[in-house]
C-alpha positions in Angstrom: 3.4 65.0 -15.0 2.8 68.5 -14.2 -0.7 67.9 -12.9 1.5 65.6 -10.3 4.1 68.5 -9.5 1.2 71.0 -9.2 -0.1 68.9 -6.3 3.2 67.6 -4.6 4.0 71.3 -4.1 0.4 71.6 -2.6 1.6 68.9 0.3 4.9 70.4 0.6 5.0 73.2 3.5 4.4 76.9 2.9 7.5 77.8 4.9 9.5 75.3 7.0 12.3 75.7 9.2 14.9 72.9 10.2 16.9 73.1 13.7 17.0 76.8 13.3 19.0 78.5 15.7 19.3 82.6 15.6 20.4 85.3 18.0 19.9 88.9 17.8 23.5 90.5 16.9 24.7 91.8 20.9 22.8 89.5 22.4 23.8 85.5 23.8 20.1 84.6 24.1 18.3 82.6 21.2 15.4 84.1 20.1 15.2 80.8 18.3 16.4 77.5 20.0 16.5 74.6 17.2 13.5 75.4 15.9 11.4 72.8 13.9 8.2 74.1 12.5 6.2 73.6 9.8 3.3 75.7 8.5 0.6 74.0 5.3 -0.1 74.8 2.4 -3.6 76.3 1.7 -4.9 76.9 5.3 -5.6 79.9 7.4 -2.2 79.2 10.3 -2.1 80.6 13.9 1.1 81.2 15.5 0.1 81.3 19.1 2.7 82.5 21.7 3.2 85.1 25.0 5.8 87.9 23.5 9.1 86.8 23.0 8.1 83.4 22.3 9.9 84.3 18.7 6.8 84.5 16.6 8.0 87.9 14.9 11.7 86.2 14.6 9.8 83.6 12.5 8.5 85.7 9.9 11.8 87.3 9.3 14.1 84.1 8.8 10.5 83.4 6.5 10.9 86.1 4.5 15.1 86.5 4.6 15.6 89.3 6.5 17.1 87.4 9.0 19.6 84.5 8.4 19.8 81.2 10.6 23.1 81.2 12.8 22.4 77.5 12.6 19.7 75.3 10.4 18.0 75.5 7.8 14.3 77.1 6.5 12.9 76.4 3.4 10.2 77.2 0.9 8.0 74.4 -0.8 10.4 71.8 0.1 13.4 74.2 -0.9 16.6 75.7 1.2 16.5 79.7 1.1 18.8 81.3 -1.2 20.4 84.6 -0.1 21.0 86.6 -2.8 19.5 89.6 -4.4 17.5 87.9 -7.0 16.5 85.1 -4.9 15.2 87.2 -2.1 13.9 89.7 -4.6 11.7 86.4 -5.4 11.1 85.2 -2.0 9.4 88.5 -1.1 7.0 88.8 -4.3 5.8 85.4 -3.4 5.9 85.8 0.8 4.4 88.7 2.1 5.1 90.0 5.3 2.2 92.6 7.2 4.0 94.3 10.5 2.4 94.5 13.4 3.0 98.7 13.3 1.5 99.8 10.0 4.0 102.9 10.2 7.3 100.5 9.8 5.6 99.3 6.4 4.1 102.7 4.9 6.5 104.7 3.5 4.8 107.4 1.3 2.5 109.9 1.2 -0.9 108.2 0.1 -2.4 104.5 -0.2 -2.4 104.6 -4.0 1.3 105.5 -3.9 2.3 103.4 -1.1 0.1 100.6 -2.8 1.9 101.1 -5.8 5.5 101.1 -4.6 6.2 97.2 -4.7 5.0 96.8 -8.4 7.0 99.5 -9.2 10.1 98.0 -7.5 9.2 94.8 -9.4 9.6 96.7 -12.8 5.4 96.0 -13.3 4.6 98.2 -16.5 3.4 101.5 -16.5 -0.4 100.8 -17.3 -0.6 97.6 -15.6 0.4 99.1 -12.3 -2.2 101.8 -12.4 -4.4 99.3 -13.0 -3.7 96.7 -10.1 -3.3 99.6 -7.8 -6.9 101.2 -8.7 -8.3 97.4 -8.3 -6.2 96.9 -5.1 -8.2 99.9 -3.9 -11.2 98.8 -5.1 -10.9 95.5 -3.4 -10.1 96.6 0.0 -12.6 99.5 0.1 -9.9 102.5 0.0 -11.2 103.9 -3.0 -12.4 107.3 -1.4 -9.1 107.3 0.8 -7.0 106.5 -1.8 -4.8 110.3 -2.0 -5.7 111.1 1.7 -2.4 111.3 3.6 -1.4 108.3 5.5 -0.9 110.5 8.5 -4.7 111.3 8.7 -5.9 107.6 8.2 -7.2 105.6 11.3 -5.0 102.9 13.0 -7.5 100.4 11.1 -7.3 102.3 7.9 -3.4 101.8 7.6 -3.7 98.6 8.6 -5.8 97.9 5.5 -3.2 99.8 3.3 -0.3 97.7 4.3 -2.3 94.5 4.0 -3.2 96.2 0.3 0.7 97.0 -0.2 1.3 93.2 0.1 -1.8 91.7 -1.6 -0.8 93.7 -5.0 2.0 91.8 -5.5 -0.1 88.4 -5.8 1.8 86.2 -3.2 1.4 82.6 -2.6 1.8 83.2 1.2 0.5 85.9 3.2 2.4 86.5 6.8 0.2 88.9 9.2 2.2 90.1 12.7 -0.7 90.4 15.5 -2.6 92.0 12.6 -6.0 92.9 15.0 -3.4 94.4 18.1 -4.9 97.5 19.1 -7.7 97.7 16.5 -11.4 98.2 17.9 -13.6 95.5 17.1 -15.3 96.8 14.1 -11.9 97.1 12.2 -10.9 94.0 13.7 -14.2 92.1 12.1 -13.6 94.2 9.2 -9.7 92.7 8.4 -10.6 89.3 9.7 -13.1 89.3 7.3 -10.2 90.0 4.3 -8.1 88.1 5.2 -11.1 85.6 5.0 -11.7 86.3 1.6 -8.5 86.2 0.3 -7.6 82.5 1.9 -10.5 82.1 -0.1 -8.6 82.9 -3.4 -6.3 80.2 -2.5 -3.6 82.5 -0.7 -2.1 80.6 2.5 -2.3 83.3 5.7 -0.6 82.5 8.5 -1.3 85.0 11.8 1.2 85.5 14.7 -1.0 86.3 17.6 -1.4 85.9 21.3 -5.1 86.2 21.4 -6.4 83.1 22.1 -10.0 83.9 21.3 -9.2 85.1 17.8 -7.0 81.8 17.1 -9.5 79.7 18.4 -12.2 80.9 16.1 -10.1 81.8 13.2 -7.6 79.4 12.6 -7.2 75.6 10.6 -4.0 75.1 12.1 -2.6 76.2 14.8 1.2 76.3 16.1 2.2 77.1 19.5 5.6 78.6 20.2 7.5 78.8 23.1 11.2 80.1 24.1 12.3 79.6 20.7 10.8 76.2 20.3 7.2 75.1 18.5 6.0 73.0 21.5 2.6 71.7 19.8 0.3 71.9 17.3 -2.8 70.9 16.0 -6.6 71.4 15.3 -7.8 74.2 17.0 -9.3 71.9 19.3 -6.7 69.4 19.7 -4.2 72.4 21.1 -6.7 74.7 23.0 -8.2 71.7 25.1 -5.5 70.9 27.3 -5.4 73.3 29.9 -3.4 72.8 31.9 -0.3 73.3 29.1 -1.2 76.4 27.8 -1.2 77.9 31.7 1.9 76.6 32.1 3.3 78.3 29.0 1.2 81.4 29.9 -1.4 81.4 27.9 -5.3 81.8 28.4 -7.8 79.5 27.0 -10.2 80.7 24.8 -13.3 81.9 26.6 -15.7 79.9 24.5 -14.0 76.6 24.9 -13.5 77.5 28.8 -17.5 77.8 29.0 -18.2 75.1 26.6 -16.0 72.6 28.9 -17.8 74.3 32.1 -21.1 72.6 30.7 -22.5 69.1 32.1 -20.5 66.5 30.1 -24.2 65.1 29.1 -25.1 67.7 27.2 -21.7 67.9 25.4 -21.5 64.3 24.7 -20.7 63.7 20.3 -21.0 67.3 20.3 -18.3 69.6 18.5 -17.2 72.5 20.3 -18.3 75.9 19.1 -15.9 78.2 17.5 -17.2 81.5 18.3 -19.7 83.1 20.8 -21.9 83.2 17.7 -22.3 79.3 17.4 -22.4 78.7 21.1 -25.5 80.6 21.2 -27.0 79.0 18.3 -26.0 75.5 20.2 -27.6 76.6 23.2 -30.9 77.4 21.6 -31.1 74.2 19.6 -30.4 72.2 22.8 -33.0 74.1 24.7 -35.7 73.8 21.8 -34.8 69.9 21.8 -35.5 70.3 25.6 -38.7 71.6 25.3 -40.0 69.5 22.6 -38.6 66.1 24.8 -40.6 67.4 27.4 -43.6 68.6 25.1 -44.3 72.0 26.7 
């Protein structure tokens, strides 16, 4: 019986909102118009959507720091509950990483900003120095672990609010445009943690309007726009038609925009690359088949 509930809650949702309505206090205009999403258990999510398409919005009705005017969400299958010890719950198991590292970190150093959520959670003395020093350890900010947070890169605090979450052992990992203004080394760097940790059976779900990184990243991918979740799908299955995403103002992803530039005879029962990485390795294998067809 419990091997049974173990894997309904698997098929249940992550996070789920019902006809969720919400408008900023002051303002007439939903930031979320009846919206309906869904977001699975266990894979790596894209949220794809032009600013102000209410990915953000999302993640704090996810989390309860926002409440629905109208609608419902729920967790596993469940309504959210509002009060202090419910919330208090909701946040151990949902983390939430900000888009601005410097709205999350709020002392002095990464082991004592790292720290501050287990504390909060009444974690023992001894135990919390010791899932700090391995949070550390994990995310390679061992040697910047008492440097002040004011002289660590854009990257580097990035990495210590991801840490600040990841302590705490959620179930669900929410990341707000998590690469936005990092260079591409500390992009490749995070993608590659938050790689590791889906692989430890966390679900992460990314808000993002880079199309590229969505494209090659994601499972599943939801598009949002004007309040509403407007499709969703395999990466494939939303990124190939076209002519949508312009009209919702979004770009398509510059692999898939070559790949579909290529004679149709070539890509016949082929799957689309991913990356820029496996497009060069399928245009190497077709021009090896090429020359051995031809026996040059």
């Amino acid at each position: 019986m419990k091997r049974e509930s173990i894997q309904l809650e698997s098929m249940l949702p992550a996070i789920q909102s019902q006809d969720v309505v919400y408008s900023y206090p002051g303002t007439s205009v939903h930031a979320l118009r009846q919206l309906n999403i869904a977001i699975p258990t266990g894979k790596k999510t894209a949220i794809c959507g032009h600013n102000g398409s209410g990915k953000s919005t999302l993640f704090l009705q996810a989390i309860g720091i926002h409440r629905p005017d109208e609608g419902t969400m729920l967790r596993r299958g469940e309504p959210l509950s509002y009060d202090r010890h419910s919330l208090k719950t909701l946040r151990q198991q949902v983390g939430l990483v900000f888009q601005d590292p410097e709205q999350q970190l709020i002392l002095t150093t990464p082991r004592e900003d790292i720290s501050y959520g287990l504390r909060n959670a009444g974690v023992p003395e001894q135990q919390l120095q010791e899932r700090t020093a391995q949070m550390l350890m994990t995310m390679g900010l061992e040697e910047l672990a008492d440097t002040p947070i004011h002289h660590l890169s854009l990257g580097q605090k990035k990495r210590v609010a991801l840490a600040g979450v990841l302590v705490l052992e959620p179930e669900v990992v929410l990341l707000d445009e998590p690469t936005a203004y990092l260079d591409r080394r500390s992009e490749q760097q995070l993608i590659r943690e938050l790689d590791r940790i889906h692989g430890q059976g966390i679900t992460v779900v990314m808000a993002t309007h880079d199309m590229n990184l969505a494209y090659a990243w994601a499972d599943w991918i939801l598009v949002m726009d004007r309040g509403q979740c407007v499709k969703e799908g395999t990466p494939y299955e939303v990124f190939n038609d076209e002519g949508q995403l312009q009209a919702m103002g979004l770009e398509m992803p510059i692999v898939l925009d070559i790949w579909n530039s290529l004679p149709e005879r070539l890509r016949r029962d082929c799957t689309p690359p991913r990356d820029v990485n496996a497009l060069k390795q399928w245009l190497q294998e077709t021009d090896e088949l090429a020359i051995h067809h031809h026996g040059v």
